[in-house]
C-alpha positions in Angstrom: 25.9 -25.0 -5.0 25.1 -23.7 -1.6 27.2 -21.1 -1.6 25.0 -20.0 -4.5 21.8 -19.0 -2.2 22.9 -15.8 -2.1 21.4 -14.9 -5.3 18.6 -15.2 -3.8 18.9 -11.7 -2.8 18.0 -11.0 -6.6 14.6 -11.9 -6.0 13.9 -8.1 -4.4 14.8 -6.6 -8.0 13.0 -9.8 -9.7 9.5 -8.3 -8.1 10.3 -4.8 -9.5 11.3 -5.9 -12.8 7.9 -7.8 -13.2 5.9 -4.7 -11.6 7.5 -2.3 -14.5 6.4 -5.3 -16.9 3.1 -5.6 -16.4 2.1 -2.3 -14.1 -1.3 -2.1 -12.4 -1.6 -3.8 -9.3 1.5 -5.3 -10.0 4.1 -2.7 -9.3 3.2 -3.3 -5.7 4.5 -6.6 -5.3 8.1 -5.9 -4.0 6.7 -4.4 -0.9 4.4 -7.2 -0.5 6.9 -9.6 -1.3 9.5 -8.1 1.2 7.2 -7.4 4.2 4.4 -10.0 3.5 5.7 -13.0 2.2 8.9 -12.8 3.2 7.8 -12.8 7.1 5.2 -14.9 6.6 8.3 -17.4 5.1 10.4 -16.5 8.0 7.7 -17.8 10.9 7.5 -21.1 8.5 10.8 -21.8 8.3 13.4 -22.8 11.4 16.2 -20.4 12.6 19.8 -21.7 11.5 22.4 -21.0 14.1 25.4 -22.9 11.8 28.7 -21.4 12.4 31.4 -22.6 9.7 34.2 -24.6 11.1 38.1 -23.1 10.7 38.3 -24.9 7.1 35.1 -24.0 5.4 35.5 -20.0 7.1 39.1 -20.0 5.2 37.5 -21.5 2.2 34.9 -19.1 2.1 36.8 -16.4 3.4 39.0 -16.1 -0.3 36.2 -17.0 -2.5 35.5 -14.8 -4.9 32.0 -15.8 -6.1 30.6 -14.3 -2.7 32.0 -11.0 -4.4 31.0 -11.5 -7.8 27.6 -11.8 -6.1 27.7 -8.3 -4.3 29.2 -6.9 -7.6 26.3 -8.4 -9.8 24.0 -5.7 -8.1 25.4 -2.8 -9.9 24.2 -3.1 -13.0 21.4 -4.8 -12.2 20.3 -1.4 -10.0 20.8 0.9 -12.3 19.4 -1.2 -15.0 16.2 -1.2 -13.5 16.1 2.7 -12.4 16.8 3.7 -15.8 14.0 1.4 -16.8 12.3 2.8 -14.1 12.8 6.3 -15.2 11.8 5.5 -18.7 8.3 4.3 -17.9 7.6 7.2 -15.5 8.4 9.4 -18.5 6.7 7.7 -21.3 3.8 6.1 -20.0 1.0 7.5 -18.7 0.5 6.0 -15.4 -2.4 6.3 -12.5 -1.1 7.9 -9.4 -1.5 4.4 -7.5 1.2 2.9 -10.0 3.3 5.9 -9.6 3.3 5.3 -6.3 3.8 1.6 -6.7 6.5 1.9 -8.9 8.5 4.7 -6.2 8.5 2.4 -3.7 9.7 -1.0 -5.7 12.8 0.7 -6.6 13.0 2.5 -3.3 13.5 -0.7 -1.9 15.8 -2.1 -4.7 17.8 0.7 -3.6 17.6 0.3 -0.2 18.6 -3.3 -0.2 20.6 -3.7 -3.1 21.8 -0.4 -3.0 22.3 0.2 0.6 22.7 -2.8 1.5 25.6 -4.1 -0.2 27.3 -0.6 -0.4 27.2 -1.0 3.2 29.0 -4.8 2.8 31.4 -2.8 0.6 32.4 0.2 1.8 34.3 -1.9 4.7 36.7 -3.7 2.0 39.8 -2.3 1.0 40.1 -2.5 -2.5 39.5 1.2 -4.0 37.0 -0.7 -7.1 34.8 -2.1 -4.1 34.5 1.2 -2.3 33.7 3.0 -5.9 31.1 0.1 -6.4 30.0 0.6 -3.0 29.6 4.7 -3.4 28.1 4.5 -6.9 25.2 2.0 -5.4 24.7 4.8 -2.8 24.4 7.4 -5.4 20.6 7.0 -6.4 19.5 7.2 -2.7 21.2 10.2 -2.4 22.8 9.1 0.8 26.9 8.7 -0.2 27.3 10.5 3.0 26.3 7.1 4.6 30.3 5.8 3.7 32.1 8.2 5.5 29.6 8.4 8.5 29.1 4.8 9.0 32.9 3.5 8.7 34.0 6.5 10.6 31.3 7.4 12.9 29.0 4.3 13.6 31.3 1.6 14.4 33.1 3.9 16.4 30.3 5.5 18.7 27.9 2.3 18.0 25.5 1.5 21.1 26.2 4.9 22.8 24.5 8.2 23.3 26.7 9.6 20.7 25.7 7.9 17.7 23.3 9.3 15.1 22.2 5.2 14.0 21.6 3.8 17.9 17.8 3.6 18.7 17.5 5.2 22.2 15.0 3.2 24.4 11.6 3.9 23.6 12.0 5.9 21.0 9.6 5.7 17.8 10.9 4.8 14.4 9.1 7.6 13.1 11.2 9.8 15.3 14.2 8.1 14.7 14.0 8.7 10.8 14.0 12.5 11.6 16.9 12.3 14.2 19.4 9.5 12.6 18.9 11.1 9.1 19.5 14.4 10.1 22.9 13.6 12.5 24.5 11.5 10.4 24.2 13.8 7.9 25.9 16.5 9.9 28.0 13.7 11.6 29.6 12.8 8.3 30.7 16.7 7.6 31.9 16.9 11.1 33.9 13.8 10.5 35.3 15.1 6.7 36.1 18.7 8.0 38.3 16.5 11.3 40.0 14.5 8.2 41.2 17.5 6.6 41.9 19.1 9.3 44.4 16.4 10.6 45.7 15.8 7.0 46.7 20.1 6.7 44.0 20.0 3.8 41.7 22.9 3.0 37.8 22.4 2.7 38.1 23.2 -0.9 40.9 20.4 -1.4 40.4 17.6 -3.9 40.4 15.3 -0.6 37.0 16.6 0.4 34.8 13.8 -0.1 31.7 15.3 1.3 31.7 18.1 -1.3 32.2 15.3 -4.5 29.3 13.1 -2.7 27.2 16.2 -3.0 28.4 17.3 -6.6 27.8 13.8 -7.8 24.4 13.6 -6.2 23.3 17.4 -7.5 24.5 16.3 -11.3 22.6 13.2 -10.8 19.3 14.5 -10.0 20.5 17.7 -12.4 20.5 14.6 -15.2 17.2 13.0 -14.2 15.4 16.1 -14.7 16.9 17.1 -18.3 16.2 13.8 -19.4 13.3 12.4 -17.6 11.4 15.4 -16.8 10.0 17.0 -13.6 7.8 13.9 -13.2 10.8 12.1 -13.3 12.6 14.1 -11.3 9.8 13.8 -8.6 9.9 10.3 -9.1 13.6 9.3 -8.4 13.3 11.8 -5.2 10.8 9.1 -3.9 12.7 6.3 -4.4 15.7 7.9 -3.0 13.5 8.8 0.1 12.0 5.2 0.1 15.5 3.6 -0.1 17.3 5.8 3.0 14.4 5.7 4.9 14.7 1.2 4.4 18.4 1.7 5.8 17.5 3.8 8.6 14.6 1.4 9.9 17.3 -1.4 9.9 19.7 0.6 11.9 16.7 1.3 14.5 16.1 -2.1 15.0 19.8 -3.3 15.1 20.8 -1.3 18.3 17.6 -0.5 19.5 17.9 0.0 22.9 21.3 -1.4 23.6 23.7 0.9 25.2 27.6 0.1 25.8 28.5 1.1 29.8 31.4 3.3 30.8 34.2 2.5 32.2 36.0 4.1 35.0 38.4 6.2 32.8 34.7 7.8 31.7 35.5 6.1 28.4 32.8 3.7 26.9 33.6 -0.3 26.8 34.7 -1.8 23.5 32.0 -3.1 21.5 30.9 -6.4 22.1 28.6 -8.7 20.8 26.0 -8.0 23.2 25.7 -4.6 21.8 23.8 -5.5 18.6 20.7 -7.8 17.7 21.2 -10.7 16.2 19.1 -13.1 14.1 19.1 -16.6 13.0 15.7 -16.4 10.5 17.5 -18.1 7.6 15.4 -15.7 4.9 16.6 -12.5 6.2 20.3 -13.7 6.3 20.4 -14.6 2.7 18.1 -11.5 1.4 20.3 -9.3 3.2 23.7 -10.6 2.9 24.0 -11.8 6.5 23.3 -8.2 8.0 21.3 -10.1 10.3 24.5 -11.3 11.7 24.8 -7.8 13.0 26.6 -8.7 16.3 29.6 -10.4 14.8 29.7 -7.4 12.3 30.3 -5.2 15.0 32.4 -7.4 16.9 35.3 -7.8 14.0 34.2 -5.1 11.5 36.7 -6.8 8.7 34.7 -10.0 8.4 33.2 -10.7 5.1 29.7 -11.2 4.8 29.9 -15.2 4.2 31.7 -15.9 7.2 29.8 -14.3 10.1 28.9 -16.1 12.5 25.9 -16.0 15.5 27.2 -15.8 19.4 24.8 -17.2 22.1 25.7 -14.0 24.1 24.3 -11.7 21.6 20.6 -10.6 22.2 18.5 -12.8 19.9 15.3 -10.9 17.9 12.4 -12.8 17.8 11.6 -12.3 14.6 13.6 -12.1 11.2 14.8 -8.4 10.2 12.0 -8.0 7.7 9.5 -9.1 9.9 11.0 -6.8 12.6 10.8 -3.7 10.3 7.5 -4.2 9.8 6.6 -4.7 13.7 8.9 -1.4 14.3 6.2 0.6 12.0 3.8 0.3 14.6 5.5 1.6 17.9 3.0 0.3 21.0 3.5 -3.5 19.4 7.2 -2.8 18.7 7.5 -1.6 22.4 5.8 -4.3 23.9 7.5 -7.0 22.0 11.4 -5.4 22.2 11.2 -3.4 25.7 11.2 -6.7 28.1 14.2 -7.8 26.0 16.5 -4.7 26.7 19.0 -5.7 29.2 18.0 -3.4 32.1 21.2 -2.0 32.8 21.6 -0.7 29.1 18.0 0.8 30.0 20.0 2.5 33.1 23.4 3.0 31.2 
């Protein structure tokens, strides 16, 4: 029954569900829920630092509820933004429940969208990576697949990568610069893989150019059947949900920086080079992407079986509560910059 906390996760669409229900003041409560209660549940409640023993990590490792789990967010996603869509269209709503309503799904997209297209995308079976891209889809950000398993665990903590915080740098500004690079990144990274598999741009093989015709007859669809309102309205939430991912990449590697070597080549990453936490609410709601370190360390691990390394740099504070923190960059500073190992601040 334990293993079966993860459905906790659910809880993120659960608020939406009851904001499209009853509307008002209502459609609000998935971002007071994630950023409000959450935290607030997170300084309650003690860290848990539990790694699995050989046994249980090769029990845990072939079972396939913990995939059932990740799978069961697919339909409940787009379940809830064609609902979504529907209510935009037929009912008429005040602008604050517009706005209410943008942001709840924004943030069902983000985290279990994102989220678990993220835990995805790193299997090999072709009908997880399909579930993976199709939960990327309504954030308009399938570009994210090719950039992050190509280009981020490749270049993580280093200069060169679009997702790695630099050192004081604002969230705000990070949005901008991480959104934009990647996005060229991943085009960069398609035009190297047809290049070195004698393909032409226009070849069937070019990913980059079905992620954009899927996403342009997506939104094409939305506005034939939902209207310019809701056309407007699944913009938002696409915006919303992106702009969730990219505040947990600033705070995952914000700061740390992988050294050189004497070859002039970077070190291999290490758990060092990625903040890790412990606040047991994050873990579940997230899928153990708090676990970041060990993510990094052996990309291939599933998300049940990471485990927490006292070497990796510890956040003092769940990722929720850390994203909110982030939005205000003086606290953020004060709180993260005397935790930077100084010779990543150097590197």
């Amino acid at each position: 029954m334990k293993d079966l906390k993860y459905l906790a996760a659910l809880t993120i669409p659960m608020t939406a569900v009851v904001g499209l229900y009853f509307q008002g003041v209502f459609t609000y409560l998935t971002p007071v829920y994630s950023f409000v209660i959450i935290p607030i549940l997170e300084l309650l409640l003690p860290q848990n630092n539990h790694n699995y023993s050989d046994s249980e990590i090769a029990n845990k490792k072939v079972e396939k509820l913990f995939d059932w789990m990740l799978y069961l967010n697919l339909p409940i996603v787009y379940l809830i933004l064609i609902w979504s869509l529907t209510i935009v269209k037929s009912t008429p709503l005040e602008t604050y429940e517009f706005i209410g309503l943008a942001l709840s799904l924004g943030m069902v997209l983000g985290t279990n969208g994102i989220n678990v297209a993220h835990e995805l995308g790193h299997r090999q079976a072709t009908n997880e990576r399909f579930i993976g891209k199709a939960l990327l889809l309504p954030s308009l950000y399938m570009h994210f697949y090719i950039e992050h398993n190509h280009g981020h665990h490749l270049h993580a903590a280093t200069k060169e990568d679009p997702a790695t915080a630099r050192y004081n740098q604002s969230v705000y500004s990070f949005w901008f610069t991480s959104t934009v690079r990647q996005y060229i990144s991943a085009w960069h990274i398609q035009n190297k893989l047809l290049k070195n598999n004698n393909q032409s741009f226009f070849s069937f093989k070019n990913d980059m150019l079905w992620y954009s015709a899927f996403q342009l007859m997506y939104l094409v669809v939305v506005l034939l059947f939902f209207g310019s309102t809701g056309f407007l309205f699944a913009i938002m939430a696409a915006v919303t949900g992106f702009l969730l991912l990219e505040t947990v990449n600033y705070i995952e590697h914000y700061g740390l920086l992988r050294q050189k070597t004497e070859s002039g080549r970077y070190e291999r990453v290490k758990q060092i080079h990625s903040w890790n936490s412990n606040h047991v609410v994050g873990r579940i709601i997230l899928y153990e992407l708090t676990r970041h370190s060990d993510h990094h360390y052996k990309t291939s691990k599933k998300y049940q079986i990471l485990e927490c390394y006292d070497e990796s740099p510890q956040m003092p504070f769940g990722y929720p509560t850390s994203m909110v923190l982030a939005l205000v960059p003086p606290l953020w500073f004060k709180i993260m910059n005397k935790r930077v190992p100084k010779e990543m601040i150097l590197a």
